[in-house]
N, C-alpha and C positions, 0 to 999 in steps of 0.2 A: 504494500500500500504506500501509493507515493504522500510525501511527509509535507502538507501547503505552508507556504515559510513566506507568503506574500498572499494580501486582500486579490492583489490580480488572478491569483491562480484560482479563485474562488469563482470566478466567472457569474460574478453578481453583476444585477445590468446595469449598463451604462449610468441611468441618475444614480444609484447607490455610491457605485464603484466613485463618482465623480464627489458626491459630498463625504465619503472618506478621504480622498486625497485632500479636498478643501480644510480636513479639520488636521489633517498630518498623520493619521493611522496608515502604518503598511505592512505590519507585521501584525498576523492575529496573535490573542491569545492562544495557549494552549486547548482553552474549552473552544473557542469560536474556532478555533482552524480543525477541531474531532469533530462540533458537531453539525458547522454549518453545511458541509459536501452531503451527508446523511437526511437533513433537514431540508435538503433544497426538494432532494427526491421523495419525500412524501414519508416517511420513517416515524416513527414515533419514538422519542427519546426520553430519557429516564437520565438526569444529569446531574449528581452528589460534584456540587460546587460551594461555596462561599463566600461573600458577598464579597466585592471587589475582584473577580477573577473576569470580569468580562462578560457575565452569562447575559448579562443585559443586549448585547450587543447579537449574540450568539444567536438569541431566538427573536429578536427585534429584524435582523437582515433579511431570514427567509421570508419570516410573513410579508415584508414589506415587499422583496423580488415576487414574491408568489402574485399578489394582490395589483401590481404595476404594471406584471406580466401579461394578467388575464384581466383586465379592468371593463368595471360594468356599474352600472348603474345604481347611488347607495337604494336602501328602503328604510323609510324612517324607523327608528329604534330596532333596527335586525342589521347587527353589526358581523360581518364577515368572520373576525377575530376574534378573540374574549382572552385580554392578559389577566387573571385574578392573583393578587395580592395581599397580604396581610395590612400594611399599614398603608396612612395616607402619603407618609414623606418617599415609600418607594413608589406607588403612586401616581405621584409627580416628577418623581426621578425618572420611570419610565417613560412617561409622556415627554418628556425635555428629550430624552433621547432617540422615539419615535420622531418627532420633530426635526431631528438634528441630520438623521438618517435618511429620511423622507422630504427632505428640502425642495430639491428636483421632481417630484414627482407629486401626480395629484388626489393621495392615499390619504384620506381623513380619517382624523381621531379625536376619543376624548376621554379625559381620565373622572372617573364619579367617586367619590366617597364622603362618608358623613361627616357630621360634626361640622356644615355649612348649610345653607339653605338647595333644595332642589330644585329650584325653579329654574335657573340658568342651564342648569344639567338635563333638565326636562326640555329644553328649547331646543339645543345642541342636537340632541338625539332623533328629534321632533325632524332634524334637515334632511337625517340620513348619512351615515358615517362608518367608515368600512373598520376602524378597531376599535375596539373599548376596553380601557384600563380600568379596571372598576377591586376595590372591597367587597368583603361578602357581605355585609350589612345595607348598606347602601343598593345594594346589586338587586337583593332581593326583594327590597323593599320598590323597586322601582318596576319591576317583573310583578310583583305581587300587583301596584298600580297599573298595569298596561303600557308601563311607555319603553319597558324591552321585554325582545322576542327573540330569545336565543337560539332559533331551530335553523335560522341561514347558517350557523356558524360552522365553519371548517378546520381550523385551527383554534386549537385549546391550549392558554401556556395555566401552568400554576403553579406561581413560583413560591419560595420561602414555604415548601410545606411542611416543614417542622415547627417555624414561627405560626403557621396555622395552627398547629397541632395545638402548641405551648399557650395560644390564646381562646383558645377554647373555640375556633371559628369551625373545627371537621366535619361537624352537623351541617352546619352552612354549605363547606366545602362540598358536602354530600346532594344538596338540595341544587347546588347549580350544576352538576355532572349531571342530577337526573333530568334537566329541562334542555341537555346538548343532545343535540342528535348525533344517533349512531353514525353514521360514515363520517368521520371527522379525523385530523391527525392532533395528537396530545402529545404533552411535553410538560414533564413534572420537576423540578430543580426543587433540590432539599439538601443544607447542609449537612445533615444527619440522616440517619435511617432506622430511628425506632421500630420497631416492630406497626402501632400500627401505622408510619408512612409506607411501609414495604405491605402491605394489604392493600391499603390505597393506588398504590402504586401498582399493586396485579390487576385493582378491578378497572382502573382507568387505561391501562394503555397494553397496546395490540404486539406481539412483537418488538418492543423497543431494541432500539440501542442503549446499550450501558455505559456510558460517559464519566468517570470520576479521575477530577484533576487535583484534589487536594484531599487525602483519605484523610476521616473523621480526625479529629482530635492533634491535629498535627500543626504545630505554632510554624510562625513565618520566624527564619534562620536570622536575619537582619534586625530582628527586637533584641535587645537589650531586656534583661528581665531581672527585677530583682524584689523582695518583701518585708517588709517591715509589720515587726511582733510589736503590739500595741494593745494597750486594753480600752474598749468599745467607747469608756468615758473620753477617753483622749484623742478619738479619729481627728474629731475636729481642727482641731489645736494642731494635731500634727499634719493633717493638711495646707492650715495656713503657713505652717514653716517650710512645708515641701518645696510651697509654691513661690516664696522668696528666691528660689534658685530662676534668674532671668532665660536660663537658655530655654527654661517650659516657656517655649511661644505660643502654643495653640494645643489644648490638651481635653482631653473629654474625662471626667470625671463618672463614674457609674457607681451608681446605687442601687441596693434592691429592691425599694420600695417609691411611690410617686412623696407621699410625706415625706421621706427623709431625702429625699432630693431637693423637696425644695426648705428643707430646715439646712439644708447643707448650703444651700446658697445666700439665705438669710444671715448666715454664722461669716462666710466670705466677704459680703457686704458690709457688714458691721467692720471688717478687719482691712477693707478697702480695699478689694479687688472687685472689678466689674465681672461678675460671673452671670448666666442665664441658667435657668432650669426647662428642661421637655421633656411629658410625660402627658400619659395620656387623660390625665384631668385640663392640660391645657385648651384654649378653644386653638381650632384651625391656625387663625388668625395670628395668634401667642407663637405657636410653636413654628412656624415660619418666618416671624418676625426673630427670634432668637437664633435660630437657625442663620438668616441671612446674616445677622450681627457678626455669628459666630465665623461666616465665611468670609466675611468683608474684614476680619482681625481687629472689630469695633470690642471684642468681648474675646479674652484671650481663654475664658474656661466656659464648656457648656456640662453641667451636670444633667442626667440622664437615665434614665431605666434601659433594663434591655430591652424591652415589647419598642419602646417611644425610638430606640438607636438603631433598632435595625434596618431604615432607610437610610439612615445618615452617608454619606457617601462625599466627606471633604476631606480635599486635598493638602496637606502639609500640615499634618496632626502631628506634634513631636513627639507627642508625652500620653500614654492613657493611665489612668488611674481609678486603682480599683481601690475605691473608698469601701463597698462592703462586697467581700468574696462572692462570686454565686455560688450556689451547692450544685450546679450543674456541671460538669468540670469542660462539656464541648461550648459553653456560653462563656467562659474563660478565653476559649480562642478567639473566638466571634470578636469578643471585646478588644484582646489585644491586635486581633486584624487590622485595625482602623487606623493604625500608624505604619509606619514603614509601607507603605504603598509608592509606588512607581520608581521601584528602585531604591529608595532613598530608606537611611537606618530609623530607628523608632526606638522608644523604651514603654516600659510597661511596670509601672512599680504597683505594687498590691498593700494595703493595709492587713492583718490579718488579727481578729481579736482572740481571746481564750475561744468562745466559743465555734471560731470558721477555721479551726486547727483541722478538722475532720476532713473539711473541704479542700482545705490546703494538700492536704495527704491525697485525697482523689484524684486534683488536679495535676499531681506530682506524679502519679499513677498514668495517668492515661497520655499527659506528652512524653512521657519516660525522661524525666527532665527533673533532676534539683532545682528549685528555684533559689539562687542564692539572695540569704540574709543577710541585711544590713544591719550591725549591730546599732553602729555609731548614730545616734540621734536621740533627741531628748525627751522621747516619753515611750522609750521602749519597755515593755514588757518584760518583769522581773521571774516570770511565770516558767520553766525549763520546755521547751520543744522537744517533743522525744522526734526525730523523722523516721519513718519508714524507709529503706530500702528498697526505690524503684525496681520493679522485675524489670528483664530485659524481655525488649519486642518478641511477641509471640506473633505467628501466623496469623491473620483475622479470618473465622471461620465465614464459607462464603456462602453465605445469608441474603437473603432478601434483594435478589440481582433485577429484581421488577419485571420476570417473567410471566407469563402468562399460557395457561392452556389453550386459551381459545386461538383458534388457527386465525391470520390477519384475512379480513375481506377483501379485495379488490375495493378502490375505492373511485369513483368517476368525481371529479371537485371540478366542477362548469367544465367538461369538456374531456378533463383529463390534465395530466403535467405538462406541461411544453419542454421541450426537447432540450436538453442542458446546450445543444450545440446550434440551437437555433437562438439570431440577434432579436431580441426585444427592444423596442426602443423606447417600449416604458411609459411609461403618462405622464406628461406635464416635459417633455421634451419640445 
């Protein structure tokens, strides 16, 4: 199998190919250069990635080649497409990137989710528009009103389905599978593969391809990682000393709860750093506005939940801190992912009180990784750390590869695929 090492060889048509070169992309990623050859031909994919790996782009290309290629007429609220997403900030991230992808070309979208009013989302739809980025709550609720009809739909992405899982959306996630029609192609991206994403993943998709560019629990090489033993009264205290060091330019703070997020930035304030808090009590409105702060270097710290951080997607994060451990030890990666992006180094320093020692030990477990202690500082923990003795890598048994029994149908999508070697010249040329 020849190895694509250039967007060109991907033989994406002409507007695609042309607003990649416009933004400076020439090299895919590892995920987009596996799965976009497989995706173009009608495949169903199954893709254990991680946020920041590209997958956005990954499955944003074919639909948009597919949809450019064979272009037809919209129908109001029966979107060709359906990207479904857990949060509103990826969302919007996908839509920015539809956008960005789709420039040349005259493929309409639009992204919906709650926590805004519907009426503008209601009009949009009302035009007729070939993809829709939507939440499950919103999604359904607007289905449930009559103003979407997901039986045109051809392509089904659904991404972050673990962060579904973790949010309690699966019911939901289950209620918009059962309103897609059968002959459709799907494509499921989930950083993780609990047991039941790998169910989900048998009943959703036909013969997939198996895609996994970054196996579960596995930190980026380029973080700097280090934690400090502290007891729970003093996080705070020893946050605002952390943050005296000037080289933390741009640092995301994480918490595990929306309260103690924002008593964490409350506590900052008082000590006179410009910090924001995002979590999902904030409105729309809030959590954008802090966000942009946070992009624009108006606000050098954004503290955060995990549900509210998993769309965050900014560039030039020095520093992430884990003001309280998660007991998860794969939301540990997730976390410290969010730095060291596009080459560039990152740190990652963890608080750890008496009681998130356990989690310490899990987390130390599953990257196979000491996490070295920093003694030196002033309100460390007098309390002894016994560590465990990370086991060495074992085999991961091979589970949940998102196969399926049922034999794949033929499927006819307007017409059929058009010829990978035949020129499209696309819409909006």
């Amino acid at each position: 199998m020849t190895t694509t090492t250039s967007f060109e060889q991907l033989q994406l048509l002409e507007p695609l190919a042309r607003a990649l070169r416009e933004q400076g992309y020439e090299t895919p990623t590892p995920i987009q250069a596996r799965a976009i050859p497989p995706l173009l031909e009608g495949r169903d994919l199954l893709g254990i990635a991680q946020t920041g790996t590209g997958k956005t782009a990954a499955f944003s290309l074919p639909i948009l080649d597919l949809l450019a290629g064979d272009p037809h007429p919209t129908t109001p609220g029966q979107p060709s497409a359906l990207i479904l997403t857990p949060t509103r900030e990826l969302a919007a991230q996908i839509g920015d990137s539809l956008a960005a992808y789709g420039r040349h070309t005259k493929i309409t979208h639009t992204v919906i989710f709650g926590g805004v009013g519907q009426t503008p989302q209601v009009k949009t739809l009302r035009k007729g528009i070939d993809i829709l980025v939507a939440t499950p709550g919103r999604l359904l609720d607007l289905i449930d009103q009559r103003h979407v009809d997901l039986s045109a739909v051809e392509v089904f992405v659904l991404d972050e389905a673990d962060r579904m899982l973790d949010m309690g959306f699966i019911r939901d996630v289950r209620k918009v599978i059962a309103r897609l029609p059968e002959d459709r192609q799907s494509l499921l991206f989930s950083a993780t593969m609990p047991q039941d994403i790998v169910e989900l993943a048998n009943s959703l998709l036909r013969d997939p391809l198996r895609v996994e560019v970054t196996p579960p629990a596995t930190t980026v090489e380029r973080i700097e990682q280090s934690v400090l033993l502290v007891e729970k009264a003093d996080k705070r205290d020893l946050l605002v000393e952390v943050l005296k060091d000037r080289s933390i330019v741009r640092t995301l703070v994480f918490t595990r709860t929306k309260h103690g997020a924002d008593r964490v930035v409350k506590h900052l304030r008082r000590a006179g750093e410009h910090a924001e808090a995002i979590h999902g009590n904030k409105s729309q409105g809030a959590r954008e506005r802090a966000l942009e702060s946070f992009r624009a270097g108006k606000s050098r710290i954004l503290v955060a939940t995990d549900i509210a951080a998993r769309g965050i997607d900014v560039r030039d994060v020095t520093h992430v801190i884990n003001f309280d451990l998660p007991n998860v030890p794969e939301n540990y990666v997730h976390r410290i992912g969010r730095t060291a992006r596009a080459g560039r180094a990152g740190h990652a320093i963890s608080f750890c009180d008496t009681e998130e020692r356990e989690y310490l030990r899990d987390i130390e477990k599953a990257i196979q990784l000491e996490v070295p202690i920093v003694e030196d500082h002033p309100f460390r923990s007098t309390v002894p750390f016994q560590r465990q003795k990370p086991k060495p890598p074992q085999q991961r048994a091979a589970s949940g590869d998102g196969g399926t029994s049922r034999k794949k149908k033929s499927r006819s999508r307007r017409g059929g695929r058009r010829p990978r070697g035949r020129s499209g010249n696309g819409a909006g040329q």
